[in-house]
SEVEX-239427 format. One record per residue (C-alpha): residue in three letters; x, y, z. Coordinates in steps of 0.001 Angstrom, whole numbers, plus 500000, padded with zeros to 6 digits. Example, Ala and Ser with C-alpha at 12.3 -4.5 7.8 and 13.67 -1.06 7.14 Angstrom:
<recs>
{rest:ALA X:512300 Y:495500 Z:507800}
{rest:SER X:513670 Y:498940 Z:507140}
</recs>
This chain:
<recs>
{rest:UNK X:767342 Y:291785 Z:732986}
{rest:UNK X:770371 Y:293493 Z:731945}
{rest:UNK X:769796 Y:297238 Z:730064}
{rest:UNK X:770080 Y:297256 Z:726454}
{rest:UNK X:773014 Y:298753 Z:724899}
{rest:UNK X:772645 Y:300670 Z:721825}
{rest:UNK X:776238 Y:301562 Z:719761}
{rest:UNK X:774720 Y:304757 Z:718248}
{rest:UNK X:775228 Y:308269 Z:717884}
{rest:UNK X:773368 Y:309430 Z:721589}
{rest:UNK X:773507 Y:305767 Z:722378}
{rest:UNK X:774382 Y:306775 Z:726064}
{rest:UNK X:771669 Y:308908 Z:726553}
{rest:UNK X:769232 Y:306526 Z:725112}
{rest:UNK X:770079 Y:303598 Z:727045}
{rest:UNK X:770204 Y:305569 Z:730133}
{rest:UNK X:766354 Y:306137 Z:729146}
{rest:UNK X:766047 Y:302731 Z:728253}
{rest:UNK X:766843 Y:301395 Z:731810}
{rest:UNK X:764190 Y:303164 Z:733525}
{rest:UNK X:761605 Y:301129 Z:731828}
{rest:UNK X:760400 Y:297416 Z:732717}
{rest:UNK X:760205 Y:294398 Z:731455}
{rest:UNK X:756782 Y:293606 Z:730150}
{rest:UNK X:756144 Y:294575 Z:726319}
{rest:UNK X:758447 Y:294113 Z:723598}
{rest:UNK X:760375 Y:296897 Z:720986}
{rest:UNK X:762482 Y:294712 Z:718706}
{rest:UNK X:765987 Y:296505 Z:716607}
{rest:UNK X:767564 Y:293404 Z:714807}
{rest:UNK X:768041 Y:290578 Z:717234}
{rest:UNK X:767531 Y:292447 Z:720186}
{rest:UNK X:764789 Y:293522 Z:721965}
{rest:UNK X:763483 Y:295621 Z:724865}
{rest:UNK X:759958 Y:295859 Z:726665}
{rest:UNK X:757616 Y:298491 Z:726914}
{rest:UNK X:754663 Y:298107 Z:729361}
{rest:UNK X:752053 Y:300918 Z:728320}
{rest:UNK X:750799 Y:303230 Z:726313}
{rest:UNK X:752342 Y:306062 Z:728173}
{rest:UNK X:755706 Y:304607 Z:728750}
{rest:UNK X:755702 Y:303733 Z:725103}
{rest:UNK X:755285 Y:307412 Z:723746}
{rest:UNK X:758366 Y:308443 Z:726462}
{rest:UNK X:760447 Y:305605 Z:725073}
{rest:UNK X:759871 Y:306733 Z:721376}
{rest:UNK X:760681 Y:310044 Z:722252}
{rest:UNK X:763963 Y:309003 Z:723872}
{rest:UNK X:764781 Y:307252 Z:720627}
{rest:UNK X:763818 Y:310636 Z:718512}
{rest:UNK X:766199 Y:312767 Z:720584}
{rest:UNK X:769385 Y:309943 Z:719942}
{rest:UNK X:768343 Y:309450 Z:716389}
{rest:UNK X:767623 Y:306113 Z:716444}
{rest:UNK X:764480 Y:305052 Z:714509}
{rest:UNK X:763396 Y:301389 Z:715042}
{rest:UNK X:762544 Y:299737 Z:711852}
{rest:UNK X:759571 Y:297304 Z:713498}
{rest:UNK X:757459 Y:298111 Z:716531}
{rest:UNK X:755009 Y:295531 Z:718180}
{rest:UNK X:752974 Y:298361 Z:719391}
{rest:UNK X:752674 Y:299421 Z:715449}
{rest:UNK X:754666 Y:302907 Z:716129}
{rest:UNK X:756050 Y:302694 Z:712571}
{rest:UNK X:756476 Y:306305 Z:711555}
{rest:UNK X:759931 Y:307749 Z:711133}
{rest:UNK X:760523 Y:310946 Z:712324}
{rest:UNK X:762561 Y:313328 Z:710072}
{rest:UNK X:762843 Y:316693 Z:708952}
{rest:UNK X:762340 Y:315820 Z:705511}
{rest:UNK X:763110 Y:312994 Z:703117}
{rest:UNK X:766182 Y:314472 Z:702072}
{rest:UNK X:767505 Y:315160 Z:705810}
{rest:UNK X:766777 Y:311310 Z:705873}
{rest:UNK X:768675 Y:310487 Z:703123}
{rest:UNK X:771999 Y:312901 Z:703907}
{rest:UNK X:773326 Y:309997 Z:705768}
{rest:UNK X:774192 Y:308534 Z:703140}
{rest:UNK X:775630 Y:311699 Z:701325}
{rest:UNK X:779398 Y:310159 Z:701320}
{rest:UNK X:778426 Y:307744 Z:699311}
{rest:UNK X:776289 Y:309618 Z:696954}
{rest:UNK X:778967 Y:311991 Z:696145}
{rest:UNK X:780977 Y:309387 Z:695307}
{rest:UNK X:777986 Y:307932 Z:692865}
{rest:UNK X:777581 Y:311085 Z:691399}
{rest:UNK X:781501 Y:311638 Z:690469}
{rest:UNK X:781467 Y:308447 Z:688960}
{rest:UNK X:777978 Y:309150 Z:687061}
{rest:UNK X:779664 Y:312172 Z:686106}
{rest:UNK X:782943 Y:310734 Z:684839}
{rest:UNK X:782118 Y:307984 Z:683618}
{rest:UNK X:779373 Y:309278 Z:680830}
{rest:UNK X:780130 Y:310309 Z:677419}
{rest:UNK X:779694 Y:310132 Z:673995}
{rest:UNK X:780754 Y:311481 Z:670407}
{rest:UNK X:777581 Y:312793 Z:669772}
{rest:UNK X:776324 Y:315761 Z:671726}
{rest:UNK X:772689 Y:315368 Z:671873}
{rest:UNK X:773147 Y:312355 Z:674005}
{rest:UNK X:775625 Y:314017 Z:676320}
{rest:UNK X:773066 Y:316600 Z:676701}
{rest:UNK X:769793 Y:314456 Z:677110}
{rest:UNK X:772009 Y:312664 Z:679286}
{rest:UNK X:773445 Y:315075 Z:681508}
{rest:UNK X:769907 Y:316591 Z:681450}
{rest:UNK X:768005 Y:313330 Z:683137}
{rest:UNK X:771158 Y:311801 Z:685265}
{rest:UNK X:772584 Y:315042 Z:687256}
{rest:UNK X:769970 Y:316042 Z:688787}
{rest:UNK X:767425 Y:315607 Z:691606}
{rest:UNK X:767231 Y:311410 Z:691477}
{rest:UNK X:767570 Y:309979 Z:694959}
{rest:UNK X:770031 Y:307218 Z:693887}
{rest:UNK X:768265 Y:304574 Z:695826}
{rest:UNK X:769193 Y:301941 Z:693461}
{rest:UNK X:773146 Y:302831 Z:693164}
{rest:UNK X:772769 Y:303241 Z:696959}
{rest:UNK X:771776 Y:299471 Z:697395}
{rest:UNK X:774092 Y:297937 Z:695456}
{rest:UNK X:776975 Y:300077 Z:697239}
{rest:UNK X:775585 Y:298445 Z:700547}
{rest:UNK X:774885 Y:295166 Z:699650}
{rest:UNK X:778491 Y:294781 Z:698625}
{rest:UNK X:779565 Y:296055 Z:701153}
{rest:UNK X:777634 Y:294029 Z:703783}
{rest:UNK X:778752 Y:290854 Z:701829}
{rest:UNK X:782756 Y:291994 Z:702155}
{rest:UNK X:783010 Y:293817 Z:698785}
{rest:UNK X:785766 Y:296571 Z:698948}
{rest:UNK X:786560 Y:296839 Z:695047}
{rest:UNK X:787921 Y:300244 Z:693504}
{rest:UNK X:785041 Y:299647 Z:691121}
{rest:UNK X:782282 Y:299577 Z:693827}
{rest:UNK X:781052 Y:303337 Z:692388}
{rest:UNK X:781092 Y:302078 Z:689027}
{rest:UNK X:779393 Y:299257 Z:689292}
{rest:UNK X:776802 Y:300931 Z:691290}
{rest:UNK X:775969 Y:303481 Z:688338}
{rest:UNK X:774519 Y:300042 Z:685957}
{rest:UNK X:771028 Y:300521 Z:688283}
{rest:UNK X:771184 Y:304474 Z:687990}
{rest:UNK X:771329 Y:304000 Z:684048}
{rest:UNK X:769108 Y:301508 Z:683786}
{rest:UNK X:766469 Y:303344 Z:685936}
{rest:UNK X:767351 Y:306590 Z:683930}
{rest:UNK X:766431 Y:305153 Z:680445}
{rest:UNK X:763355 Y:303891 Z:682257}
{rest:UNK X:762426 Y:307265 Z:682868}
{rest:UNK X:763137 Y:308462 Z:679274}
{rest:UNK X:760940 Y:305563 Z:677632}
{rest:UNK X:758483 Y:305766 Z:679885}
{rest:UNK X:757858 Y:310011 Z:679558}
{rest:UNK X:757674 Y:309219 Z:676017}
{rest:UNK X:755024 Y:306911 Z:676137}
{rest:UNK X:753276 Y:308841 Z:679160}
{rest:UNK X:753723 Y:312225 Z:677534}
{rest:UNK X:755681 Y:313574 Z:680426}
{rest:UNK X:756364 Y:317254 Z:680078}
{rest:UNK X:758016 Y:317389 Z:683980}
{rest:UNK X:760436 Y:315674 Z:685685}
{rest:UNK X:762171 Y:315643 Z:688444}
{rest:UNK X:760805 Y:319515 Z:689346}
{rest:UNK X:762164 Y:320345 Z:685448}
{rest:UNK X:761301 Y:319957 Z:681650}
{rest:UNK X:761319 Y:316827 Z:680574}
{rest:UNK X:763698 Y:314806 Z:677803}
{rest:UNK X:761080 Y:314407 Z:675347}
{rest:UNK X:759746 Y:318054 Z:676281}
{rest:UNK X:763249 Y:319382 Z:675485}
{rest:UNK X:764429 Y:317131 Z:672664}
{rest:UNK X:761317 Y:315530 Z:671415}
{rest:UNK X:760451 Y:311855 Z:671486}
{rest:UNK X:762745 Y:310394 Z:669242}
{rest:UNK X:765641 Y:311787 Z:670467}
{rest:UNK X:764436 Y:311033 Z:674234}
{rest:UNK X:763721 Y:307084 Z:673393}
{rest:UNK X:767513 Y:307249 Z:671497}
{rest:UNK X:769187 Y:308386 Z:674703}
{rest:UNK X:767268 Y:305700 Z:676826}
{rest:UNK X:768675 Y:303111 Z:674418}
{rest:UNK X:772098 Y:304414 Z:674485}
{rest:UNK X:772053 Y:304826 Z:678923}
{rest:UNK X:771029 Y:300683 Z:678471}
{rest:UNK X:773610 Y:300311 Z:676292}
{rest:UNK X:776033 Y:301894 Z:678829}
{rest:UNK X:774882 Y:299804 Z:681872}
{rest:UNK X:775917 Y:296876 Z:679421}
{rest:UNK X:779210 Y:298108 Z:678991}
{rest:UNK X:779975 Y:298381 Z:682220}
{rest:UNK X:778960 Y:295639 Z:683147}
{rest:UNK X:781265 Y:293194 Z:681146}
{rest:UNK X:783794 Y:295133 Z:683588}
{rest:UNK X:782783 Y:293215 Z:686510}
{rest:UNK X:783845 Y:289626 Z:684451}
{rest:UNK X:781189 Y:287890 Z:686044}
{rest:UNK X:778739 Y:285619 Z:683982}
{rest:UNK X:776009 Y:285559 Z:687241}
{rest:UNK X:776498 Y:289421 Z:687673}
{rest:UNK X:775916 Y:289980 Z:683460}
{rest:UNK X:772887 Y:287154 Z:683721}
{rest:UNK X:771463 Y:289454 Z:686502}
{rest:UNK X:771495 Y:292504 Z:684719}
{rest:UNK X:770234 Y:290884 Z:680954}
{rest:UNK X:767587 Y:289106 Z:682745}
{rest:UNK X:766628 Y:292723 Z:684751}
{rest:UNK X:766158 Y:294604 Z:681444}
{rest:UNK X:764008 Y:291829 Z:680275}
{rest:UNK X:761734 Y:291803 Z:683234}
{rest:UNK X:761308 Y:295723 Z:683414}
{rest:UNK X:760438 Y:296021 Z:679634}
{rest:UNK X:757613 Y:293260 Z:680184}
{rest:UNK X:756777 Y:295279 Z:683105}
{rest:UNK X:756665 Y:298661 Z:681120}
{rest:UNK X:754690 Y:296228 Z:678101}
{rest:UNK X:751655 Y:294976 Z:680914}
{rest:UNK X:751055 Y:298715 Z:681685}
{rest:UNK X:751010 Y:299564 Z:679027}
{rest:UNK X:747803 Y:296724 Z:677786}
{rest:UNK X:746134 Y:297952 Z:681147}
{rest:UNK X:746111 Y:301895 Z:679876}
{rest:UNK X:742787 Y:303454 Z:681275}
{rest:UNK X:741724 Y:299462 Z:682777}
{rest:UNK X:739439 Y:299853 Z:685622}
{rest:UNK X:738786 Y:296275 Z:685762}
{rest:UNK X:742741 Y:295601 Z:686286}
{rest:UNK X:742956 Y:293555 Z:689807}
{rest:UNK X:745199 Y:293179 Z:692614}
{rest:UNK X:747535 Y:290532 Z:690925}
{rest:UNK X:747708 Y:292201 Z:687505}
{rest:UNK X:748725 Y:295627 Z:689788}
{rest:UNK X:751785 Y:293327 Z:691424}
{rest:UNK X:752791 Y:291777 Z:688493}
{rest:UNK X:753148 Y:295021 Z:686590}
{rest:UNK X:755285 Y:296768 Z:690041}
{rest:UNK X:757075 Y:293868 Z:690954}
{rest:UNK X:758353 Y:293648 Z:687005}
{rest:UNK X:758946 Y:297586 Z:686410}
{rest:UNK X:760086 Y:298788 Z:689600}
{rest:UNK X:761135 Y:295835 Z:692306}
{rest:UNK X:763026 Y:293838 Z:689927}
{rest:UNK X:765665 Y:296628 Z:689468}
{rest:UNK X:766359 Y:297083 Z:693147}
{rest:UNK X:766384 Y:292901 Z:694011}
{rest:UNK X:769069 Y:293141 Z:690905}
{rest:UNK X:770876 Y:296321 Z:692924}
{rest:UNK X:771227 Y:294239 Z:696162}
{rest:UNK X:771992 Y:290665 Z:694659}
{rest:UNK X:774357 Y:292260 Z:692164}
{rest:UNK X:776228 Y:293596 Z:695333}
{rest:UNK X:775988 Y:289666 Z:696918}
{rest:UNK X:777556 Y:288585 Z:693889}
{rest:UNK X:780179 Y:291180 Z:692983}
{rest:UNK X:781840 Y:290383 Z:696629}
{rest:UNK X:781122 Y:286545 Z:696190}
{rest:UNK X:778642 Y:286158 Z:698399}
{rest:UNK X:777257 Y:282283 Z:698583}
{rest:UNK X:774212 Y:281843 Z:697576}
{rest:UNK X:772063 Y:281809 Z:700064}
{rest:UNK X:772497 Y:285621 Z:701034}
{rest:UNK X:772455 Y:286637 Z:697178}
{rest:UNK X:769260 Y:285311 Z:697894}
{rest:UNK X:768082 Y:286852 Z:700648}
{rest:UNK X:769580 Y:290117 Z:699337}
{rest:UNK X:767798 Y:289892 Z:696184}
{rest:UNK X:764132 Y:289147 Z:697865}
{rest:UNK X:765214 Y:291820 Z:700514}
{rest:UNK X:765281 Y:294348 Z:697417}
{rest:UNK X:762096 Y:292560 Z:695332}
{rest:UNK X:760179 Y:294068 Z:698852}
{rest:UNK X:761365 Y:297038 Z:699379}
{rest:UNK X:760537 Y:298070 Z:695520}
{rest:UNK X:757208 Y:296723 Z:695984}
{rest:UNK X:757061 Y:298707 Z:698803}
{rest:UNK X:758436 Y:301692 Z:697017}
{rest:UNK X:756065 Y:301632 Z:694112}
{rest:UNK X:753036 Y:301084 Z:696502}
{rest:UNK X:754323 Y:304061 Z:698120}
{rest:UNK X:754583 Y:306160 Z:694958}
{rest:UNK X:751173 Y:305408 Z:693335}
{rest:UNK X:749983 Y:306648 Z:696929}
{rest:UNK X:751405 Y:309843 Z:696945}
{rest:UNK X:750270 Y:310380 Z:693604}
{rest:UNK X:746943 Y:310660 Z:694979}
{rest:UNK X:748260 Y:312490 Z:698177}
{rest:UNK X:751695 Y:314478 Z:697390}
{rest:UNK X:751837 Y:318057 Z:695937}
{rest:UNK X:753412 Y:318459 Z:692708}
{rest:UNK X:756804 Y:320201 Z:694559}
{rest:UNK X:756859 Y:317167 Z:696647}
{rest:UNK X:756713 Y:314770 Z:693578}
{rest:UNK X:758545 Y:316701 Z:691227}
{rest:UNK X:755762 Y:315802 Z:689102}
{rest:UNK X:752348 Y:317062 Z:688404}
{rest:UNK X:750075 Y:315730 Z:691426}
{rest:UNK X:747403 Y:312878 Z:689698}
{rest:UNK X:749985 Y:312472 Z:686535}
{rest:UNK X:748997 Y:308580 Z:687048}
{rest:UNK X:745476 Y:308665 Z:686902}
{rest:UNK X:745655 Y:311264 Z:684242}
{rest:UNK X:747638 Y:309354 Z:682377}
{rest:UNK X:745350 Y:306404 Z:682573}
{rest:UNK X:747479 Y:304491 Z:685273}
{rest:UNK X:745146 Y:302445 Z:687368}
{rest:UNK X:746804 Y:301879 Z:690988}
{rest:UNK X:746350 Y:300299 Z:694226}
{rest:UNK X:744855 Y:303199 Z:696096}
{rest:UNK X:741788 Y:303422 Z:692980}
{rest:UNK X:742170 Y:299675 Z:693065}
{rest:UNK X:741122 Y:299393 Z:696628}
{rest:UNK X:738471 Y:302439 Z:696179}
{rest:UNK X:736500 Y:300983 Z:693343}
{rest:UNK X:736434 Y:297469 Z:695515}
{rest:UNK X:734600 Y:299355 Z:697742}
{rest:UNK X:732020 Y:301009 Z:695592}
{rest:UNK X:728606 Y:299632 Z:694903}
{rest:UNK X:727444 Y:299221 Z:691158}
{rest:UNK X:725983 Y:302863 Z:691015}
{rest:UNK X:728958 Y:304514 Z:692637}
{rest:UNK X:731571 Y:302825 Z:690315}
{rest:UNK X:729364 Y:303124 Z:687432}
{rest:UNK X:729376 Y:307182 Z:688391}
{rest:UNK X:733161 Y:307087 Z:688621}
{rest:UNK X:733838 Y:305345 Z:685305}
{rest:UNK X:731404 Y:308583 Z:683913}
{rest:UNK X:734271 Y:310196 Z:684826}
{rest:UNK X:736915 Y:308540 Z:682914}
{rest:UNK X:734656 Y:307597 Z:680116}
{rest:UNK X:736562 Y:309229 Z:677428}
{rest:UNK X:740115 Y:308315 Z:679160}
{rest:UNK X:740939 Y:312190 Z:679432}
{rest:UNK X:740551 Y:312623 Z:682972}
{rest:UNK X:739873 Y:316637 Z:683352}
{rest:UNK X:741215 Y:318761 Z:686780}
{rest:UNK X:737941 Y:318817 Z:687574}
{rest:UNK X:737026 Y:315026 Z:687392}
{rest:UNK X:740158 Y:314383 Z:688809}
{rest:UNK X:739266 Y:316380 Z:692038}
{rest:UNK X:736163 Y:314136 Z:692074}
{rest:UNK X:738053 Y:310624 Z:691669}
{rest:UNK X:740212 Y:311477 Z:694145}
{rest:UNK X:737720 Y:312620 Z:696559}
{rest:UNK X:736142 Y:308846 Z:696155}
{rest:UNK X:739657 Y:307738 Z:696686}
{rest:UNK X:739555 Y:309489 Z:700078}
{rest:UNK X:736024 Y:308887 Z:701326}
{rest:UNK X:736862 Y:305169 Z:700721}
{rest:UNK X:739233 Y:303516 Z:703111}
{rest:UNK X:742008 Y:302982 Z:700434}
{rest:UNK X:744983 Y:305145 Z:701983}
{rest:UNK X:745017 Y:303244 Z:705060}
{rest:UNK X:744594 Y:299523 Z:702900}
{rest:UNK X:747482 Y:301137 Z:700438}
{rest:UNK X:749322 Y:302341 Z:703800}
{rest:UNK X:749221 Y:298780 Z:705543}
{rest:UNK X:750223 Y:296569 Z:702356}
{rest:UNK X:752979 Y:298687 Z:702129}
{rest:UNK X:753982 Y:297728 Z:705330}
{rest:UNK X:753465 Y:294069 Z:705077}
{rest:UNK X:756716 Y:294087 Z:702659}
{rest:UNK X:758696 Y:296461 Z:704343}
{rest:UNK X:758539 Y:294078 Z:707244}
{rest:UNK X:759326 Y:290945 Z:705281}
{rest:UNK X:762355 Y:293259 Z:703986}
{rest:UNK X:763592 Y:293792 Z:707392}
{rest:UNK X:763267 Y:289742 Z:708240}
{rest:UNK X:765527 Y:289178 Z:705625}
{rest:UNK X:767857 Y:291179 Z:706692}
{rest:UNK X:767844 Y:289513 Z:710026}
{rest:UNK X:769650 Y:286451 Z:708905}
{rest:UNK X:772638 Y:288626 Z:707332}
{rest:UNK X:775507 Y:288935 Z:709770}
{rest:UNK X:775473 Y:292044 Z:711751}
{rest:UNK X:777324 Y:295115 Z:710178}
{rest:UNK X:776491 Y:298749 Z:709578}
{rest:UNK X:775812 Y:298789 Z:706286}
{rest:UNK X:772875 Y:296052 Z:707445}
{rest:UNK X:772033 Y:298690 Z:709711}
{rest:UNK X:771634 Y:301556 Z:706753}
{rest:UNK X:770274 Y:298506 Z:704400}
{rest:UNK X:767682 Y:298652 Z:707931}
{rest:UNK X:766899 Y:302559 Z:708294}
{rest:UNK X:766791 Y:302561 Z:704197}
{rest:UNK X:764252 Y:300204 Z:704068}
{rest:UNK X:761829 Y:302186 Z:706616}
{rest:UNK X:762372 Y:305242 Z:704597}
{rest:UNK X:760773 Y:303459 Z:701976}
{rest:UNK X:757543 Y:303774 Z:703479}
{rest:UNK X:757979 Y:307070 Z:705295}
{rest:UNK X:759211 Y:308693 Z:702105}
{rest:UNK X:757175 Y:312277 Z:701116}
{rest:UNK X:758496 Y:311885 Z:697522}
</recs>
């Protein structure tokens, strides 16, 4: 069997590695695939594709980790296209009054990872897209996901975010839930400028979804009786509905057929539900500098997730009955906090959270596989493991 041949950065090296090993158990990267034979060859291969900075997106032996300095090492790659995001997020926002200038200045320029922006800039241009617009199209998802933020502080409480003072800890509520409206308002706007009635549809039918979303948690405040489908209904309309809209947006902005907008879309409905999964985890295992939120602001907030989900399934009547002691008057203290999550931990909930998060980041990357072969499918690829490597 001929060597595989990697086009990457340290490509050489790697597939000099590559050909020392046999043929006898598989590694798969897109269409192609190599074999790995044991335990012991397997760890020297994945060590071979750490030093040429290749990370494989799906393993057969389950090696799934990425290896990275840090998220935002990670995410650097992409840094050419964020500064280009950022100029245009920059530019492109302003106002006649100064308040919302401010609030908006306050909550857009700062430490947001500009996933969604990032997706759409991809997606388009995996489908062909090279518009002069492409950067301000992109910004619709960062607005949208920025007056997100704004409502939902408001209703939470927030007084941190994003490792500062909140909005509505600056401003005050009113003025917070104002600026949100106006950021929707400017997604709108721009919009219109991509004079396309499937692109506007997209978006309208977005900001629908997410405020539903928003609406269910809100009924299930403090609910420890909320199940597993209630959970995915409320992520899947909040969170992953924004980034399917990112990546089909970009399939129709280059006019992509139909088929792929598809595929792109469901590509980004998994990787958001793999994004939130991953989020209401490491709100039970993150520190607060690694969230840029306070550490258990979920469950304090009365946010029931997947890993307490999973924990309580687990309890018998006595032990649940001792944890809902806990939250009985729905103001969870430090000190009963400490205590929930301790049951979270004892229970085998990281590793059920860990693995579902998984199962959609692998039908993500089968998506992808039936999108022609490009390297922004191969950053669409490495972007979609970071979703469930990600440390904040």
């Amino acid at each position: 069997m001929d060597p595989l041949r990697l086009p990457l950065k340290g490509g050489e090296k790697l597939n000099r590695q590559i050909s020392k090993f046999s043929s006898t158990s598989k590694l798969s990267y897109g269409r192609i695939s190599i074999n790995l034979p044991n335990t012991q060859k397997r760890k020297k291969l994945n060590k071979c594709l750490q030093d040429a900075r290749f990370r494989a997106y799906n393993f057969s032996c389950n090696c799934r980790e990425i290896s990275v300095n840090s998220d935002r090492d990670f995410l650097d790659r992409f840094n050419v296209h964020f500064k280009e995001i950022d100029k245009e997020l920059e530019r492109g926002f302003d106002s006649r009054v100064p308040l919302v200038v401010d609030i908006g200045r306050h909550s857009l320029l700062g430490n947001g990872k500009r996933l969604r922006p990032l997706l759409f800039v991809l997606s388009s241009r995996l489908c062909g897209y090279h518009g002069k617009d492409i950067y301000s199209l992109s910004t619709i998802f960062e607005y949208l996901h920025c007056a997100s933020l704004l409502h939902d502080d408001v209703i939470d409480n927030a007084d941190t975010r994003r490792n500062k003072p909140s909005a509505r800890n600056m401003w005050g509520n009113s003025a917070a839930v104002l600026a949100g409206d106006f950021l929707t308002s400017k997604a709108m706007s721009i919009a219109l400028t991509a004079k396309n009635l499937d692109f506007m549809d997209m978006i309208i039918s977005t900001g629908l979804k997410m405020s539903e979303g928003q609406t269910l948690e809100l009924v299930h405040t403090n609910d420890l009786n909320l199940n597993h489908g209630d959970y995915m209904d409320i992520i899947t309309s909040k969170t992953a509905e924004l980034m399917a809209a990112a990546c089909a947006c970009g399939g129709i902005a280059a006019g992509a057929d139909e088929k792929n907008i598809l595929r792109l879309k469901n590509f980004g409905l998994n990787i958001g539900i793999a994004f939130q999964i991953i989020d209401d985890l490491l709100d039970y295992s993150a520190s607060e500098e690694d969230l840029g939120k306070p550490a258990g602001k979920d469950l304090k907030e009365g946010k029931v997730t997947l890993p307490l989900i999973y924990a309580l399934s687990e309890m018998d009547g006595d032990e649940r009955h001792s944890l809902e002691e806990l939250d009985a008057d729905h103001e969870v203290s430090e000190e009963n906090y400490i205590k929930i999550l301790s049951c979270v931990k004892k229970s085998r909930a990281i590793d059920k959270v860990k693995e579902e998060a998984e199962i959609y980041i692998d039908r993500a990357a089968e998506l992808l596989m039936e999108l022609p072969a490009s390297p922004f499918k191969d950053d669409l690829i490495f972007l979609n493991k970071f979703m469930s490597s990600r440390n904040y």
